[in-house]
C-alpha positions in Angstrom: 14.4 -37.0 -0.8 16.7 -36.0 1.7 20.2 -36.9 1.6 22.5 -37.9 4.4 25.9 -38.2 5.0 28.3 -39.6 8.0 31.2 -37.1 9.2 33.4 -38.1 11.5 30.7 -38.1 14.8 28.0 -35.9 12.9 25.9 -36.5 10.1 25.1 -33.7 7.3 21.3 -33.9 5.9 21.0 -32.4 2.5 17.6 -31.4 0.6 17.3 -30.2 -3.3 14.8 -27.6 -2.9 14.0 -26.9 -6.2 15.9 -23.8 -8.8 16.4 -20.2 -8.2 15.3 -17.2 -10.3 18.3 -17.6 -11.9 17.8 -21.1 -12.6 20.5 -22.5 -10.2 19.5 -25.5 -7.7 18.6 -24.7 -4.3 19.7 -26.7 -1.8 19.8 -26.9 2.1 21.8 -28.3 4.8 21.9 -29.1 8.6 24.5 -30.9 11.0 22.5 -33.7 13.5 25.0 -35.1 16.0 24.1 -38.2 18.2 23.4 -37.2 21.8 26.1 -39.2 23.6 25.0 -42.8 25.2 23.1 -43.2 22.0 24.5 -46.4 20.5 24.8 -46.4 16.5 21.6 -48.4 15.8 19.7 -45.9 17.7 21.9 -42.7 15.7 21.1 -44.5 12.1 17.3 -44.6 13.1 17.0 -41.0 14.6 18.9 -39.3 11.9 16.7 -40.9 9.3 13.5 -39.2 11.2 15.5 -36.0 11.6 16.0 -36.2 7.8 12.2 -36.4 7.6 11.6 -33.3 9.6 14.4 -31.5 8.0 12.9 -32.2 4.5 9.0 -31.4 5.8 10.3 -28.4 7.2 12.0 -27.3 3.6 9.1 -28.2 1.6 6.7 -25.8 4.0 9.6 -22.9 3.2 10.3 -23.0 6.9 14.1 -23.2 6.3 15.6 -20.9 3.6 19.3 -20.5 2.0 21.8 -18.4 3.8 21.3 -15.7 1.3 21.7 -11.6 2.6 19.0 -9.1 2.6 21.3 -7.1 0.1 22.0 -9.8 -2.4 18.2 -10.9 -2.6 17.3 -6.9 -2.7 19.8 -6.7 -5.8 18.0 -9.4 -7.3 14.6 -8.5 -7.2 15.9 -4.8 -7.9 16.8 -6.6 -11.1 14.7 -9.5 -12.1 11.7 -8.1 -10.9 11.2 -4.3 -10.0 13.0 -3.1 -13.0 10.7 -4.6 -15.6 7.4 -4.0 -13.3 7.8 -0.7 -12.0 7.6 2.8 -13.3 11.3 4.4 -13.5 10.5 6.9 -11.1 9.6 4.0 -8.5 12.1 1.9 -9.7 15.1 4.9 -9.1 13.4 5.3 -6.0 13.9 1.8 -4.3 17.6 2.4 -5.7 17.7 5.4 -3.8 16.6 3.7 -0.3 18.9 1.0 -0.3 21.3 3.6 1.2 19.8 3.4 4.6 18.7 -0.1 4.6 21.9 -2.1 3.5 23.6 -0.5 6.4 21.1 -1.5 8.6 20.3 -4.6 7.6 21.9 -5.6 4.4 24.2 -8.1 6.1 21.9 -10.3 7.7 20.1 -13.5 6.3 17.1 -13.4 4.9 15.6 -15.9 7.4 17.7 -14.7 10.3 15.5 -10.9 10.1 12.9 -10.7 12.6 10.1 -8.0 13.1 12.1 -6.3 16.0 15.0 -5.7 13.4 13.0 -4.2 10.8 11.0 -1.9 14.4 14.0 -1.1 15.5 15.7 0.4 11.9 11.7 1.9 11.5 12.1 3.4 14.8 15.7 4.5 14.0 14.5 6.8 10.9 11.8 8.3 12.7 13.1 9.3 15.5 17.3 9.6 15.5 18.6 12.4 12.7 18.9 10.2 9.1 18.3 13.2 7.2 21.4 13.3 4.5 20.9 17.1 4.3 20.4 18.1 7.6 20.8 15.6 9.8 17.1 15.4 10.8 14.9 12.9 11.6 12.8 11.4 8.4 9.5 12.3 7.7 6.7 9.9 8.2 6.0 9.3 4.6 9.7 8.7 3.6 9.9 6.3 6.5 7.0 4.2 4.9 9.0 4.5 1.7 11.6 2.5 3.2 9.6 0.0 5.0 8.3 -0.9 2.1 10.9 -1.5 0.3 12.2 -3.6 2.3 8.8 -5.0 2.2 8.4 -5.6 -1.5 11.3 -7.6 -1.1 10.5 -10.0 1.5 7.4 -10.3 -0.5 9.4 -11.5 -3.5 11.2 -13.9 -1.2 7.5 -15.4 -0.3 6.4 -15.8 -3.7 9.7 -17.5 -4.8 8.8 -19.7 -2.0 12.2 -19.2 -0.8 10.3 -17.9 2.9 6.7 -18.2 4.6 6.3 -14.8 6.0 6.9 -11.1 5.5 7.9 -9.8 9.1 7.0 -6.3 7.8 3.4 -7.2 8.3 4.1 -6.7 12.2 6.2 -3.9 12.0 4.2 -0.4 13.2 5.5 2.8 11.7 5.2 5.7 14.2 2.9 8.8 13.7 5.3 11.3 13.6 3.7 15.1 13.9 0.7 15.5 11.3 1.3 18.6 9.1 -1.7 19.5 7.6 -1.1 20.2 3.4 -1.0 24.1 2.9 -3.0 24.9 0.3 -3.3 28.5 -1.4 -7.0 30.1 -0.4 -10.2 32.0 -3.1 -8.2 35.3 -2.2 -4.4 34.5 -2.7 -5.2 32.6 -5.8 -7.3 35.7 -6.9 -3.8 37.9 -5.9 -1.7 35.1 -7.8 -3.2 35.4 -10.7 -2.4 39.1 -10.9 0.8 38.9 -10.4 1.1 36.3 -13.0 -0.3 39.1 -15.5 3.6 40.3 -15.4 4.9 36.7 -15.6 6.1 35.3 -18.9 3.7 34.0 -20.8 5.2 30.3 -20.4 4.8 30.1 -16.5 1.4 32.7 -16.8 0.0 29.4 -19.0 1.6 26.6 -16.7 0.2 28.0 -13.5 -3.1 29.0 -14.9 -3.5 25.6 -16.0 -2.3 23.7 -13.1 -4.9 25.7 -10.9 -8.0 24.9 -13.4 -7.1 21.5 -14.2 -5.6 20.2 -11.0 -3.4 18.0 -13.5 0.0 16.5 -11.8 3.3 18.4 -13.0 4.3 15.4 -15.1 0.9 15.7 -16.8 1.3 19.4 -17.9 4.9 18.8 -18.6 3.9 15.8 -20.8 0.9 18.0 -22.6 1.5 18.3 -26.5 -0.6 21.0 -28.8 -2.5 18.0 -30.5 -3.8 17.2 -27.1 -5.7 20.5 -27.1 -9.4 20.3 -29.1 -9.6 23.7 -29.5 -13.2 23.8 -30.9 -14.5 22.2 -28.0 -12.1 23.7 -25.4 -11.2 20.2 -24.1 -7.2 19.3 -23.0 -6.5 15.5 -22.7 -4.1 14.0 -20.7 -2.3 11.3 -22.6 1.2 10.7 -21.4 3.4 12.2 -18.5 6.9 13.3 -18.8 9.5 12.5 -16.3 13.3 12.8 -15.5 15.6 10.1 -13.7 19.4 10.6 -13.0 20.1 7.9 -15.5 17.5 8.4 -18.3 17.4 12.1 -17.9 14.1 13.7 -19.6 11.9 11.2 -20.7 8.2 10.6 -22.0 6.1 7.9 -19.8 2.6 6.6 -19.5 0.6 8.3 -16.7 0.3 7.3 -13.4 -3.0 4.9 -14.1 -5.1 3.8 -16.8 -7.9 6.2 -15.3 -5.2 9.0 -15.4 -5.8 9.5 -19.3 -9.0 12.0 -19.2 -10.1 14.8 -20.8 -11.6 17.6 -19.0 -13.3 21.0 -20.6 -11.8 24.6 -20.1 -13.2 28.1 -19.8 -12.8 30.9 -22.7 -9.9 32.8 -20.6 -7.9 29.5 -20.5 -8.1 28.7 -24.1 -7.7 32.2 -24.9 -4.3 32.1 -22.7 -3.2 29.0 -24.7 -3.6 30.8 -28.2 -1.3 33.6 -27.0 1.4 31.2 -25.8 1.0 29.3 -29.1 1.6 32.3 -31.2 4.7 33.3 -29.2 5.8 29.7 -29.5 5.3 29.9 -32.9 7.1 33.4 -33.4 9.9 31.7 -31.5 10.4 28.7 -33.4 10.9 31.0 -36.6 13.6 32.8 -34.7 15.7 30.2 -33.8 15.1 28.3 -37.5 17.1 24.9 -37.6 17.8 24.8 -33.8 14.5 24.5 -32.8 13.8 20.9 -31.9 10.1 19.6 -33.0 8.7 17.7 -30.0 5.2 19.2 -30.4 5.4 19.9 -26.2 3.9 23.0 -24.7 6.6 23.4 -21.8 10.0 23.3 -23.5 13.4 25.1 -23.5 14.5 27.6 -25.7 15.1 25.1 -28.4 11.7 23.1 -27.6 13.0 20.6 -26.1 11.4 19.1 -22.7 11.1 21.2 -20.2 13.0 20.1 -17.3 10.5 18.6 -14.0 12.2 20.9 -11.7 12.2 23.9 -13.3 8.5 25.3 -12.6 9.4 24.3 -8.7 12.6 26.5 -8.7 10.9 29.6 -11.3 7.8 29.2 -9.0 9.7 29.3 -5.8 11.6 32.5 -7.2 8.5 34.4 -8.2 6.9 34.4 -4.7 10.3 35.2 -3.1 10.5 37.7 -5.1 6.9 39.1 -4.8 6.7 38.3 -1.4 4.0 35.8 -2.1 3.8 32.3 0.4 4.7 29.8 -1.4 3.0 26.4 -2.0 4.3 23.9 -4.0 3.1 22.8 -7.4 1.1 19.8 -6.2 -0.6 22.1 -3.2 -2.6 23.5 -6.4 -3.8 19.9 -7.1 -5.1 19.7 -3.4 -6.9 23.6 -4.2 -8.4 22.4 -7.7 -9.8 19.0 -5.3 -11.5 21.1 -2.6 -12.7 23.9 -5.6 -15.0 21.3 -7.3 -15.9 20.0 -3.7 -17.0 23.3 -2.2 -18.9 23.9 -5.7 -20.9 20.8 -5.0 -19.6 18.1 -7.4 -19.7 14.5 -5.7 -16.5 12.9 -4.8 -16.7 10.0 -7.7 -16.6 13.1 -10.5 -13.5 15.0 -8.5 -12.2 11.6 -8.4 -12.5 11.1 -12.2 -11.1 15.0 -12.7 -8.0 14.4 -10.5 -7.4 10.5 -13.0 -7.3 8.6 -9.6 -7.8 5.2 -9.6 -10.2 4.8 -6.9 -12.5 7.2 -5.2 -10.8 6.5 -1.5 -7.2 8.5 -2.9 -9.5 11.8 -3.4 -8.9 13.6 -0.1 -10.6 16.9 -0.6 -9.5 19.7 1.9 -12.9 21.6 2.3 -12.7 25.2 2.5 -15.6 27.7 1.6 -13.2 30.4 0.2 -12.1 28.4 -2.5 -13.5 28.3 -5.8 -11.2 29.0 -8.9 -14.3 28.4 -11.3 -16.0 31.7 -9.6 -17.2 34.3 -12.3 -13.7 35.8 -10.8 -11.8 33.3 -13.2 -14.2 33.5 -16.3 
């Protein structure tokens, strides 16, 4: 029921709208004043219908509290993305609120229209926000930030605190299509001899990433009990991740379908035996330094390997062999258009890759690839 109040020549027309995600009453407020030749009869019957309205227009979540876009964000950061999403997710959205608080961080929730969010879309896209070079964003870290903000105006619809998300409207531009470089039959043939001089830690990590097409937190988070060696099957159980503020830490993978098992030829297995026996020898050097965490890519005291540090050795190596260089995930996209070009249908590449749903497998077709070629064997 609304609530009004006479001040002075106005009146003030006050609606509870319910509690708050943090439990504090919600309440809203507008000033009505009498048009003038309006005698007071006629003011006490139209502010009572104005009441009305107001309070219709509450209940329907057409009205909303003056809260900022950055206070809300914080709170959903909090109450709701921190307990729901993955910490690398979760440390992303931290990351983006560095470009959109500035932007739009100020403003009301209810006072942010689609051409505000265009515009700040439009901004990143095509004007130099770039924090390293002063270049315009790419089109995928663009999306990033759209939704974000997104996910939060979401939030604010589901606490019933708005009607709409205005990021439903908002069109993020092309930008220039690059297409994903991907390593072809031949250079992966020439990679894998120079590897033979590698050490044995990156020979295994590489070799594995091309047969297996498993993501780098996947081979980081491998363990030697996920290894049937009788049966020459590797499971995927578990993923291991860094964040600023956890550092090195084990996670879930990336979906439930993500945990698979997939079989290996004889010169992978017979790779994997070599790199456990130096292991081994290794852990008997070092004696009560060596830290027991059972990983297959570790430091020198078996601890975690670091996510980064197969990007930077990698990187390195080709500099230094004058090899192009691809990045780790580019040997996903090679294993993807391997099993393609060999024939397998996209539902069993889609179960080898752990996606989700068949529609995230997008193969990259090309005849000279094939890493399961009697050139591998």
């Amino acid at each position: 029921m609304a609530n009004v109040r006479k001040r002075g020549n106005t009146y003030q027309i006050r609606v509870s709208c319910g509690y708050d995600t943090k439990g504090e009453q919600i309440t809203q407020t507008m000033s009505w004043k009498p048009p003038e030749g309006m005698t007071a009869k006629q003011a006490e019957k139209e502010v009572q219908r104005q009441a009305v309205l107001f309070e219709e227009r509450c209940q329907q979540g057409q009205v909303t509290t003056n809260v900022k876009f950055e206070a809300f964000a914080e709170e959903w950061l909090e109450t709701y993305a921190k307990l729901n999403l993955r910490n690398t997710s979760y440390e992303r959205m931290k990351q983006l609120r560095n470009r959109v608080y500035p932007a739009i961080g100020h403003m009301r929730m209810d006072k942010i229209k689609v051409r505000h969010i265009q515009q700040f879309v439009y901004d990143l896209a095509v004007n130099g926000k770039s924090f390293k070079n002063g270049k315009p964003l790419s089109r995928k870290t663009v999306v990033h930030h759209l939704s974000f903000i997104s996910d939060v105006f979401s939030y604010a619809v589901k606490m019933e605190l708005l009607t709409d998300n205005p990021c439903r409207r908002v069109t993020v531009p092309k930008g220039e299509k690059k297409e994903k470089e991907i390593y072809t039959l031949e250079q992966v043939e020439q990679l894998f001899n120079l590897l033979e001089d590698a050490p044995l830690k990156y020979r295994t990590f590489f070799t594995l990433a091309i047969y297996s097409g498993f993501r780098r937190g996947e081979l980081l988070g491998l363990e030697w009990k996920d290894i049937d060696w009788d049966n020459c099957v590797i499971s995927v159980k578990r993923t291991s991740n860094y964040t600023a503020e956890k550092g090195i830490y084990t996670d879930t993978t990336k979906t439930k379908k993500s945990q698979r098992s997939l079989k290996f030829p004889m010169v992978v297995m017979d790779l994997l035996r070599a790199f456990k026996a130096e292991q081994d020898e290794e852990r008997e050097r070092i004696g009560d330094k060596w830290q027991d965490y059972d990983r297959l890519f570790v430091k020198w005291d078996g601890r975690p390997m670091n996510n980064n540090t197969p990007y930077f050795w990698f990187n390195e190596f080709c500099e230094k062999n004058n090899f192009p260089f691809r990045d780790i995930h580019s040997l996903r996209h090679f294993y993807a258009s391997a099993l393609i070009n060999e024939g397998v249908d996209a539902a069993a590449v889609s179960g080898a890759l752990g996606h989700s749903v068949i529609s995230t497998t997008i193969p990259v077709p090309n005849s000279n690839t094939n890493p399961h070629s009697s050139t591998y064997r």
